[in-house]
C-alpha positions as CSV (number, residue, x, y, z in Angstrom):
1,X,32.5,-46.2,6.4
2,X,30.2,-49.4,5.7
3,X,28.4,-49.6,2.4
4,X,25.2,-49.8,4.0
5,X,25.8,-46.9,6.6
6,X,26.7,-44.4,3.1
7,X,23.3,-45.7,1.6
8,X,21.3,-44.5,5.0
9,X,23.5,-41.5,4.7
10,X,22.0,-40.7,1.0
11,X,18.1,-42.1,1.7
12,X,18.2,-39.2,4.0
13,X,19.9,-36.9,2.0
14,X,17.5,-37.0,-0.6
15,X,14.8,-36.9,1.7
16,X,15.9,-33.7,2.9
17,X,16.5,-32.6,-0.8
18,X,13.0,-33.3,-1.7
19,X,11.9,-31.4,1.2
20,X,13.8,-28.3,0.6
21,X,12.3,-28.0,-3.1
22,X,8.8,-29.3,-1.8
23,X,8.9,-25.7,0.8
24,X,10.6,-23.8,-1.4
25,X,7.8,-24.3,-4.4
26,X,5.4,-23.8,-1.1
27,X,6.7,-20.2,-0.5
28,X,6.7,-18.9,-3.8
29,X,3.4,-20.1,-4.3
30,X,2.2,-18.5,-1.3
31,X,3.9,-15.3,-2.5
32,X,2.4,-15.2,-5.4
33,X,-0.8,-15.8,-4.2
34,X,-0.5,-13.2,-1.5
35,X,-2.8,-10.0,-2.3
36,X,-6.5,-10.4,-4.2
37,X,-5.6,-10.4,-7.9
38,X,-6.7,-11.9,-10.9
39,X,-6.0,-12.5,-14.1
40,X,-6.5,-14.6,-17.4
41,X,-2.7,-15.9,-16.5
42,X,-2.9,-17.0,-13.2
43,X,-4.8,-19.9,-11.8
44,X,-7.5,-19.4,-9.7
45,X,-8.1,-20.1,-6.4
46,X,-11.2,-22.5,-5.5
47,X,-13.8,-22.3,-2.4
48,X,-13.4,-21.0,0.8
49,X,-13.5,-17.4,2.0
50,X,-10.6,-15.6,1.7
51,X,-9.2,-16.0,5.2
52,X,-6.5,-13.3,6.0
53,X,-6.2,-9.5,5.4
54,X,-3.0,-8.0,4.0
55,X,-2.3,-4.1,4.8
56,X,-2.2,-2.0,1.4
57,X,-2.0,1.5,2.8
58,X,0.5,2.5,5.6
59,X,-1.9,4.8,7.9
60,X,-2.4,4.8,11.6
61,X,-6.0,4.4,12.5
62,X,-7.9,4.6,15.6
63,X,-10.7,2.4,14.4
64,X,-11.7,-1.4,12.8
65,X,-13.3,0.0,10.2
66,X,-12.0,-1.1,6.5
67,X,-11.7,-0.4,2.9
68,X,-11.2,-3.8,0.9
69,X,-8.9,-3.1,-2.6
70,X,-10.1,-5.9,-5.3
71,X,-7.6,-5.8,-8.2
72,X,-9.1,-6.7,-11.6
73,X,-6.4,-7.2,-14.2
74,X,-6.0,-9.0,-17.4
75,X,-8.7,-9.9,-19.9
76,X,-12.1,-10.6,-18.3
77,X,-13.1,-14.2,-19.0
78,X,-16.1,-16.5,-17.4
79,X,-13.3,-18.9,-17.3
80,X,-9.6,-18.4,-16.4
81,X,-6.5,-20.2,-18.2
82,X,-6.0,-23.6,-15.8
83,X,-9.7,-23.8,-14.6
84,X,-11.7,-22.0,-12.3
85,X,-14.0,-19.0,-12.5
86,X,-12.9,-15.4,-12.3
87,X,-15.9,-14.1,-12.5
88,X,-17.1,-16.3,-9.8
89,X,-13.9,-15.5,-7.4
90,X,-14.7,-11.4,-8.1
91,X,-18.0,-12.0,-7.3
92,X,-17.0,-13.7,-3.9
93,X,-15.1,-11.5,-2.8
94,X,-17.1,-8.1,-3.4
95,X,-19.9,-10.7,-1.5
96,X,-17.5,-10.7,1.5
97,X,-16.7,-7.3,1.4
98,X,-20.3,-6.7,1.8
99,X,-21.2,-9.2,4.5
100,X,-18.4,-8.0,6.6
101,X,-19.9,-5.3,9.2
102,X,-16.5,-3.6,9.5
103,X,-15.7,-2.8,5.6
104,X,-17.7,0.2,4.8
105,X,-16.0,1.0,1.5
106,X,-15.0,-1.0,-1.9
107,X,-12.3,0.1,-4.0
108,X,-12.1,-1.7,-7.3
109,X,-8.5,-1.3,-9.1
110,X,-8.9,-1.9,-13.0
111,X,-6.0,-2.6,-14.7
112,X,-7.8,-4.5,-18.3
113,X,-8.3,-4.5,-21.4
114,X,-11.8,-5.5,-21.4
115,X,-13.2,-9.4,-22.3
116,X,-16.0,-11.3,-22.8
117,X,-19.0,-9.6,-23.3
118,X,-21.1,-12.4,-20.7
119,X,-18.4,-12.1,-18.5
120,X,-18.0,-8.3,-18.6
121,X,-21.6,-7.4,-18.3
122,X,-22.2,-10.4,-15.1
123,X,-19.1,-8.4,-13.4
124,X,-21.2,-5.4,-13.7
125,X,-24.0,-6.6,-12.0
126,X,-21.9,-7.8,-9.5
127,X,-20.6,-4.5,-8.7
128,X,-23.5,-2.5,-8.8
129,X,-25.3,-4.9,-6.1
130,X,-22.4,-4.2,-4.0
131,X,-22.6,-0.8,-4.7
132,X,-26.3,-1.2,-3.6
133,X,-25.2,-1.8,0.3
134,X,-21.4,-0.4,0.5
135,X,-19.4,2.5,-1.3
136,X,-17.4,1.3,-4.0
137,X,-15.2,3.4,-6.1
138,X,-13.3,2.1,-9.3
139,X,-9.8,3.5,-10.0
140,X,-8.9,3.3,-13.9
141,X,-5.1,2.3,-13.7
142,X,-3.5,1.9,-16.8
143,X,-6.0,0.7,-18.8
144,X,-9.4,-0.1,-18.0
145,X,-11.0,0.1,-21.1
146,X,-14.2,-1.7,-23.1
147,X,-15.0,-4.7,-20.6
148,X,-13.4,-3.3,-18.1
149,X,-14.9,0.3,-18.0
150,X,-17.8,-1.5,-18.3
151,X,-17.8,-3.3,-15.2
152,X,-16.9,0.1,-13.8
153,X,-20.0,1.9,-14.4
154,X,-21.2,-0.2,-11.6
155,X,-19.5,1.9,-9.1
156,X,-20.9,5.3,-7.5
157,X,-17.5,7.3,-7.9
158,X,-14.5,6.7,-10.5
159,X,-11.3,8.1,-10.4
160,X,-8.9,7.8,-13.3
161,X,-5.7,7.8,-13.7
162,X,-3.8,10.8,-15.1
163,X,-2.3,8.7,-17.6
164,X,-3.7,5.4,-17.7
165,X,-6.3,4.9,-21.1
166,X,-9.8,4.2,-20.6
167,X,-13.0,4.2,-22.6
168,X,-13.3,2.3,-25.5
169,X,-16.5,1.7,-25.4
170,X,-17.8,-0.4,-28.4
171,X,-17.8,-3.7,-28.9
172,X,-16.0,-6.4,-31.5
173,X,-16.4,-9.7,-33.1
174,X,-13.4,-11.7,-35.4
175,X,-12.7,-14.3,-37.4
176,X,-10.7,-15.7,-40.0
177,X,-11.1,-17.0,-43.6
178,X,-9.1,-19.2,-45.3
179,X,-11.4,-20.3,-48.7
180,X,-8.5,-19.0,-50.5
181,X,-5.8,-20.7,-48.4
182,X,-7.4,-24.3,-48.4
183,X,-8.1,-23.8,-52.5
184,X,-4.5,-23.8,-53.2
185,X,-3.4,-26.7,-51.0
186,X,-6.5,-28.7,-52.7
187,X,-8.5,-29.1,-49.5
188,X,-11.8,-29.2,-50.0
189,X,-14.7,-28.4,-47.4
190,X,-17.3,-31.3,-46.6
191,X,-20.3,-30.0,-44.0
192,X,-23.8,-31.4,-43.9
193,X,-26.1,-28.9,-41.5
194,X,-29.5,-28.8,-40.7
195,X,-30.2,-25.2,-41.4
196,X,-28.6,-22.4,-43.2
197,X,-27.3,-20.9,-40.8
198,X,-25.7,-23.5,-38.8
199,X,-22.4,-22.9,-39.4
200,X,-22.7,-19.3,-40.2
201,X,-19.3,-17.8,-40.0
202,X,-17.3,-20.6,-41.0
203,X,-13.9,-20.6,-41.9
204,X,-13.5,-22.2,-44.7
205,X,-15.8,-20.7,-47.1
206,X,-17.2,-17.3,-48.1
207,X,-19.1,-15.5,-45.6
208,X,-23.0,-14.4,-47.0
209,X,-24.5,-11.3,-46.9
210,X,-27.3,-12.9,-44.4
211,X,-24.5,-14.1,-42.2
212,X,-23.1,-10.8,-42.2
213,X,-26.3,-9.1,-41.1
214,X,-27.0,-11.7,-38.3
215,X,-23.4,-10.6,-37.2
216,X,-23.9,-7.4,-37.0
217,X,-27.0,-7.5,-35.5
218,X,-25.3,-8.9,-32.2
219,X,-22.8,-6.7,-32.2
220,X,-24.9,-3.8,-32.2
221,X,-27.1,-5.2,-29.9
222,X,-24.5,-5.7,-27.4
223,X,-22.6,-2.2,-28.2
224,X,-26.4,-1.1,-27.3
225,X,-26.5,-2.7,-24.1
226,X,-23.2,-1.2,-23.8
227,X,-24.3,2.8,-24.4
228,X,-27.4,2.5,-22.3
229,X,-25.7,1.8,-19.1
230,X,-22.9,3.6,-19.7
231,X,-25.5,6.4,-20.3
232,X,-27.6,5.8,-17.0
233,X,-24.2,5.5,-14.9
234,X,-22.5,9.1,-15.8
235,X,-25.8,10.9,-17.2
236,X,-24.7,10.8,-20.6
237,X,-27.5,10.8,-23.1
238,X,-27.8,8.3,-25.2
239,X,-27.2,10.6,-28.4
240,X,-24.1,12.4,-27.3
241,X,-22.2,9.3,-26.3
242,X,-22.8,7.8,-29.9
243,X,-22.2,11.2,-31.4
244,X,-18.5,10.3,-30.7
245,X,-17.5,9.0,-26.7
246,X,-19.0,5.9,-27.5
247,X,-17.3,4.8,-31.0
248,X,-14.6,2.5,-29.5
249,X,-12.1,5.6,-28.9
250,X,-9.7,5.4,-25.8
251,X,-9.3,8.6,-23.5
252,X,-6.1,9.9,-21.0
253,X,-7.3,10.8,-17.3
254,X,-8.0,14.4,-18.0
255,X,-10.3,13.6,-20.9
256,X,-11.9,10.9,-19.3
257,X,-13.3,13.8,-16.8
258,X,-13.9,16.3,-19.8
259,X,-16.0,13.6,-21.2
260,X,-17.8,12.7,-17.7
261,X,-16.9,9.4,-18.3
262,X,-15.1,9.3,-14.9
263,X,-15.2,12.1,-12.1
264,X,-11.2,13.3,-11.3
265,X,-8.0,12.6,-12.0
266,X,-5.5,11.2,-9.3
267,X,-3.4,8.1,-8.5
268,X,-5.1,5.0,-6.4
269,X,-4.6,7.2,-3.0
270,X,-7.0,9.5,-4.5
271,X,-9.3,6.3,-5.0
272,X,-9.4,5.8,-1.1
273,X,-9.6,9.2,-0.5
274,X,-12.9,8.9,-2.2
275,X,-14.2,5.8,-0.6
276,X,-13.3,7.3,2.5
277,X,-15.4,10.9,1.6
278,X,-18.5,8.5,0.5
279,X,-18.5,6.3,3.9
280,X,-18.1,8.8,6.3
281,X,-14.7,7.8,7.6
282,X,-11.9,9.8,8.8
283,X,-10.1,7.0,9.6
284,X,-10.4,3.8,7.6
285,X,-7.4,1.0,7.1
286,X,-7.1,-0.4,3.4
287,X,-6.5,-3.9,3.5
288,X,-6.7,-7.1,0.6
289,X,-8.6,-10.4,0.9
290,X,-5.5,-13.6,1.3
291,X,-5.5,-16.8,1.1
292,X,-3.2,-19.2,2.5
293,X,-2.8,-21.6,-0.2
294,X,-2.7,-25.5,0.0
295,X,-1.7,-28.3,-1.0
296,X,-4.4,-29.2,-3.6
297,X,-3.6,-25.5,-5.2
298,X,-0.2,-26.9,-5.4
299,X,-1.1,-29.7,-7.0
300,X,-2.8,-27.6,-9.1
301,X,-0.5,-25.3,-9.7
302,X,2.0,-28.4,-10.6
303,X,-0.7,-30.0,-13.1
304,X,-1.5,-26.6,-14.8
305,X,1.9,-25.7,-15.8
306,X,2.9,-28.8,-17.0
307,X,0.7,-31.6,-17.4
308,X,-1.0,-30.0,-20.8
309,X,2.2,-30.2,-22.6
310,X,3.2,-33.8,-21.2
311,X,-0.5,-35.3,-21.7
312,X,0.2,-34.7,-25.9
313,X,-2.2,-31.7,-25.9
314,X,-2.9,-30.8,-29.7
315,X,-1.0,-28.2,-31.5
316,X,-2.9,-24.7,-31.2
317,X,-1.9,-22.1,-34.4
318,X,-2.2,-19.1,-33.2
319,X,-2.2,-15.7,-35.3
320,X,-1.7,-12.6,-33.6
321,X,-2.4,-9.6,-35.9
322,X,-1.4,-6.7,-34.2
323,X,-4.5,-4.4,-33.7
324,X,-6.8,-6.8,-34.7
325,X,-7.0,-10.3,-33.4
326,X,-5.5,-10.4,-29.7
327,X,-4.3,-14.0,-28.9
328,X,-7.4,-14.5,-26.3
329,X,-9.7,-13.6,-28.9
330,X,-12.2,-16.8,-29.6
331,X,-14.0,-16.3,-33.3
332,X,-17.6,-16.1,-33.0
333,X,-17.5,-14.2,-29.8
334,X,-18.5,-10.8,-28.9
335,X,-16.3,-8.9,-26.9
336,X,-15.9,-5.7,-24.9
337,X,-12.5,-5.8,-25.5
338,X,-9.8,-2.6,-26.4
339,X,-7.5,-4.4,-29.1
340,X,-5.3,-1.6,-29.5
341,X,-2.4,-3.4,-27.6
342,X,-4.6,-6.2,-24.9
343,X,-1.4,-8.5,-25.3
């Protein structure tokens, strides 16, 4: 065979190479995009309504009516690892969910450790406007705890999990000091501020008792925040949650209900079972919100996983104290966040 007919030969080879990866990356992509969850580890996806419904319960109905399941797992940020807004897909699709004359029922599947307080507490609002127009129900799965029992008070009916961990109600702010560190390697600190307090909380000194108070004093106001709607969603008084419910303790299913932070026990058929009792429905098909994803997701998708690293990004020390500082934790941030085990 002629040299030039073997280099045609391989042109096209690689061609068909380069398309084999290019649908193969294509699929899994659009496999693991398929269903409506998010998380702090997965990119998330931009504009557009969600397009396509994917069946989640096998059941023969007789009607269009709908129940949309919205998963919320992971740690609750304003702004997911990669880009985009979490809070602002959730938001979208509870907005589509209500808009849509044949979904007559919401049911919200936790599965978090809590988050961002901001983040946490706009969720919340987001749910009980929903919750306003349409029946939502919020099923506890393993954990849905601080920021994300939070979010759940927005709903008209929970259902927990026999032995999924919830509660946690409380709310926590850490940091790190190193005086002592950057003493014995002769470093010496250098800040000019405006005000004493403008770099309360910093690192590389002593903290003051002032600083300490002003700390404090957001925490609380937060953990607050926290009580009083947690009070006005389950008819808790104020007093008795803070007598010992509300002091950042975690709860199994069955004490959940003994507490009255949720209302029964059961696994997430139980959850449409109760959406389907509030609506009015006999018959109801549970579906997802899908996307088909495209190829500026891939791009993104390509760029997020790899183009940090080869763009020289700096070093990041991280310090993961078990208990006490989850990885995600930012220092001078509150947080309704369960730190028994959020990694």
């Amino acid at each position: 065979m002629k040299p030039k007919v073997l280099g045609c030969v391989g042109v096209v080879l690689v061609l068909a190479l380069f398309a084999s990866v290019v649908l193969n990356v294509a699929l899994v992509a659009g496999r693991s995009m398929a269903g409506f969850t998010l998380d702090h580890h997965t990119p998330v996806l931009r504009a557009a309504p969600f397009e396509a419904e994917q069946l989640v319960e096998a059941k023969r109905v007789t009607t269009r009516d709908r129940i949309v399941q919205l998963d919320i797992t992971g740690v609750i940020v304003g702004e997911a690892a990669g880009g985009g807004s979490m809070v602002e897909e959730i938001k979208r699709a509870l907005n589509q969910a209500v808009e849509d004359p044949r979904v007559k029922a919401i049911v919200l599947r936790i599965d978090s450790p809590g988050g961002e307080v901001t983040a946490s507490d706009t969720l919340y609002a987001a749910v009980k406007e929903a919750a306003a127009k349409k029946k939502v129900v919020a099923y506890l799965d393993s954990v849905a705890a601080s920021g994300g029992y939070y979010l759940a008070c927005g709903a008209e009916r929970i259902v927990a999990h026999p032995t999924g961990i919830s509660g946690s109600i409380g709310v926590i702010m850490s940091g790190f000091g190193v005086q002592g560190l950057m003493e014995k390697a002769g470093v010496e600190n250098r800040t000019f501020k405006s005000g004493a307090m403008k770099d309360a909380g910093a690192m590389s000194r002593a903290m003051t008792d002032a600083e300490r108070g002003l700390f404090q004093d957001l925490v609380m106001k937060n953990y607050e925040r926290f009580v009083g709607i947690v009070s006005a969603a389950r008819g808790i008084p104020v007093e008795e949650l803070k007598s010992g419910l509300a002091d950042g303790r975690v709860f199994l299913g069955e004490a959940a209900v003994a507490g009255r932070l949720a209302d029964e026990t059961g696994y997430l058929e139980a959850a449409y079972a109760a959406a389907r009792t509030l609506a009015g429905l006999t018959d109801a098909e549970v579906v997802r919100y899908t996307r088909t994803p495209n190829w500026r997701d891939l791009l993104g998708l390509f760029a997020k996983s790899g183009g940090r690293s080869a763009g020289g990004e700096a070093v990041r020390l991280q310090i993961d104290v078990p208990g006490l500082s989850p990885s995600l934790m930012r220092p001078g941030r509150c947080y309704f966040l369960w730190t028994g085990s959020a990694d």
